[in-house]
C-alpha positions, 0 to 999 in steps of 0.5 A, a space after each residue: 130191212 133198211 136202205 143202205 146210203 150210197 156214198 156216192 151221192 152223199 159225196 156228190 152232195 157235200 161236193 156241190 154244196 161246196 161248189 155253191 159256198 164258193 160261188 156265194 163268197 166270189 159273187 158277194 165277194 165282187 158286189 162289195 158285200 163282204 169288203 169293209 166302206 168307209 162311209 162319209 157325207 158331202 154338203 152342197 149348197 147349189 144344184 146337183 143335177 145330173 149326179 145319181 146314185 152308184 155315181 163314181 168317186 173318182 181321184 185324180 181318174 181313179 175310182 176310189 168309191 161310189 155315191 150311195 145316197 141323195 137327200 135334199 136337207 129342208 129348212 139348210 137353205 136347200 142344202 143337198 147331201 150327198 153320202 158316199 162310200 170310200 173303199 179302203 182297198 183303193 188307197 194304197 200306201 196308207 201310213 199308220 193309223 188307216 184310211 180314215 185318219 189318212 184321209 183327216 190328215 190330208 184334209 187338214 193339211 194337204 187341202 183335200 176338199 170334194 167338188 162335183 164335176 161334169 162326167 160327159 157333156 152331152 148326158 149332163 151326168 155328173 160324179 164326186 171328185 176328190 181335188 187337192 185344193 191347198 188354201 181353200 177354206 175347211 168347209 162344214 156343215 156338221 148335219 149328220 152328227 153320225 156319219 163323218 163330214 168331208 169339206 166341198 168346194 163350188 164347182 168352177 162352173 158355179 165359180 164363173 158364173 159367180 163372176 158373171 153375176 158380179 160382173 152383169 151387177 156392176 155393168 148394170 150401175 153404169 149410166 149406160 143412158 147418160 154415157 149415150 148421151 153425153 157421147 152424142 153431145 161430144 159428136 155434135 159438138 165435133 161437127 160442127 168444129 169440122 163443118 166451121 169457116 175457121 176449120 175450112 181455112 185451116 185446112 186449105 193452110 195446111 194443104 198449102 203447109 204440105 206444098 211448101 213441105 213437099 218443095 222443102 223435101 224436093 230442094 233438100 234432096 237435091 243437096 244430099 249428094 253433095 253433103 254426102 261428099 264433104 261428109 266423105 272427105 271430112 271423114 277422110 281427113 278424121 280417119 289419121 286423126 283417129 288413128 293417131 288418137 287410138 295409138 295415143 290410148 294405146 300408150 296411156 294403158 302402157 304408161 298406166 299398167 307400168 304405173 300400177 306396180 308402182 302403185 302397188 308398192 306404195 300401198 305396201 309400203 303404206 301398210 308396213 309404215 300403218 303397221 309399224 307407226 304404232 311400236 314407235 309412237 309407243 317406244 318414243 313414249 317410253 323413252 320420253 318418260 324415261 328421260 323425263 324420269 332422269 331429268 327429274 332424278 338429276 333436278 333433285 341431285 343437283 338441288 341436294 348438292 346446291 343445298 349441301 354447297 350453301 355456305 350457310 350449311 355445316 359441310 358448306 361451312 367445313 369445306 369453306 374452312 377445308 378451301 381456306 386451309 388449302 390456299 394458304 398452304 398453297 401460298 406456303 408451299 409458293 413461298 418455300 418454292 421460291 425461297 429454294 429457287 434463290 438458296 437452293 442448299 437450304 434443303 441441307 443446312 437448313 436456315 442457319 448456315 454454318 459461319 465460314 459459309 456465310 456469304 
């Protein structure tokens, strides 16, 4: 006869099986096991002492990574490479396109370049640090053609101690020995000037210059008061001049400020005659032309008739004859005139007068 399973403990043990799965997921799930890295490689040409690997990659304090492994490249000049695992879910706010082409972008165009820094003074222990370094150049070495490069800068101790090689070299060219030299020929040659008869003399002169400086000090002392005085009484009499002198520029600005409006007006006035200056030139033009065109008209009319009044032309001629005509029947018409002032009835019996009428 067989066994019958018991519920209870195939319900116990599908229960703890569960219970182990999500152990296993919250535990790998903590180490990182199951998250997605992007994985990048670091190349630095001086010392990395002190860096170890599961050193932090940190931005601006953030943790955004680790270092996973150091390897020296033989035959690169001693170049170190260091290879580190970025973790997306530390770059939040990411644009489209992901993490990766993000970070490219802010290498190409923010300047985005890793540099090792000291994590504490003490221990020398140092972590990847990911710095926003616009104007520096892309720095890269392309020796591992499958994992993605990031560009690296000196560290600022590497920098200044850069400096202070170039600064010992060029201190290291000075003649230090002939600069010695030459100073201690400048000292001795200054003692002697000072420990000469001509610089004694000079100065026991110059004490007797400080002397006499002293007595000049002591007597022009002694005139301050008295100069300070007429200085006073000077001023005194300066003060009415000054105050007559300010009134007087008072006055001008008066005199200045009632001229102004006159001035203003001129202006104006100027203004209105610039305006206006240009329609009466062009007017008087006008007219000049007109009367220049009249004139010429009336040149022509008045030679027409000279010509058609010429003696030697046909109507000259005819109204020669026509004048003619007139004057003697002018000189008629005077005769008639005359002759009926002195027969006054001839108008009615004509010439011939009856006989008994004769007189």
């Amino acid at each position: 006869m067989s066994t019958r399973a018991n519920p209870t403990v195939i319900g116990a043990f599908v229960v703890g099986a569960i219970a182990l799965l999500l152990a296993a997921l919250v535990f790998w799930g903590g180490t990182g096991f199951l998250r997605k890295k992007l994985d990048y490689v670091l190349f630095f040409d001086a010392s990395v002492v002190g860096l170890n690997k599961g050193a932090p990659v940190l931005a601006r304090g953030v943790k955004v990574g680790e270092v996973t492994d150091v390897q020296l490249r033989w035959g690169q000049k001693g170049v170190v490479g260091v290879y580190v695992a970025l973790e997306p879910s530390s770059l939040k706010g990411i644009a489209e396109g992901g993490p990766r082409e993000a970070i490219e972008r802010a290498v190409r165009e923010g300047g985005l370049r890793a540099q090792l820094h000291t994590q504490s003074f003490v221990t020398g222990v140092l972590y990847v640090g990911l710095n926003i370094r616009p104007g520096t150049p892309i720095v890269l070495y392309g020796l591992d053609p499958h994992v993605a490069e990031l560009p690296t800068v000196p560290t600022d101790l590497e920098v200044w101690t850069a400096k202070l090689e170039r600064f010992a070299e060029k201190i290291e060219k000075i003649p230090l020995d002939q600069i010695t030299e030459t100073t201690g020929t400048i000292l001795q040659g200054v003692k002697r000037i000072v420990e000469s008869k001509e610089t004694q003399e000079l100065i026991r002169n110059g004490n007797a210059a400080i002397v006499d400086a002293q007595k000049l000090v002591r007597r022009l002392d002694a005139q301050v008061d008295p100069l300070a005085t007429r200085l006073k009484g000077t001023l005194a009499r300066v003060d009415p001049v000054a105050t007559e002198a300010e009134a007087t520029l008072k006055a001008a600005q008066g005199a200045i400020a009632d001229i102004r409006p006159v001035i203003d007006n001129l202006r104006s006035l100027a203004a209105k005659l610039d305006a206006e200056a240009d329609p009466l030139l062009t007017s008087i033009r006008k007219t000049s032309d007109t009367a220049r065109a009249t004139l010429d008209r009336a040149q022509v009319t008045l030679g027409g008739v000279d010509r058609t009044l010429d003696q030697d032309s046909p109507l000259g001629l005819e109204l020669y004859d026509m004048m003619r005509e007139l004057r003697e029947a002018a000189n008629s018409l005077r005769s008639l005139a005359d002759y009926l002032e002195r027969v006054p009835d001839a108008a009615i019996y004509g010439v011939r007068r009856p006989n008994g009428d004769e007189k």
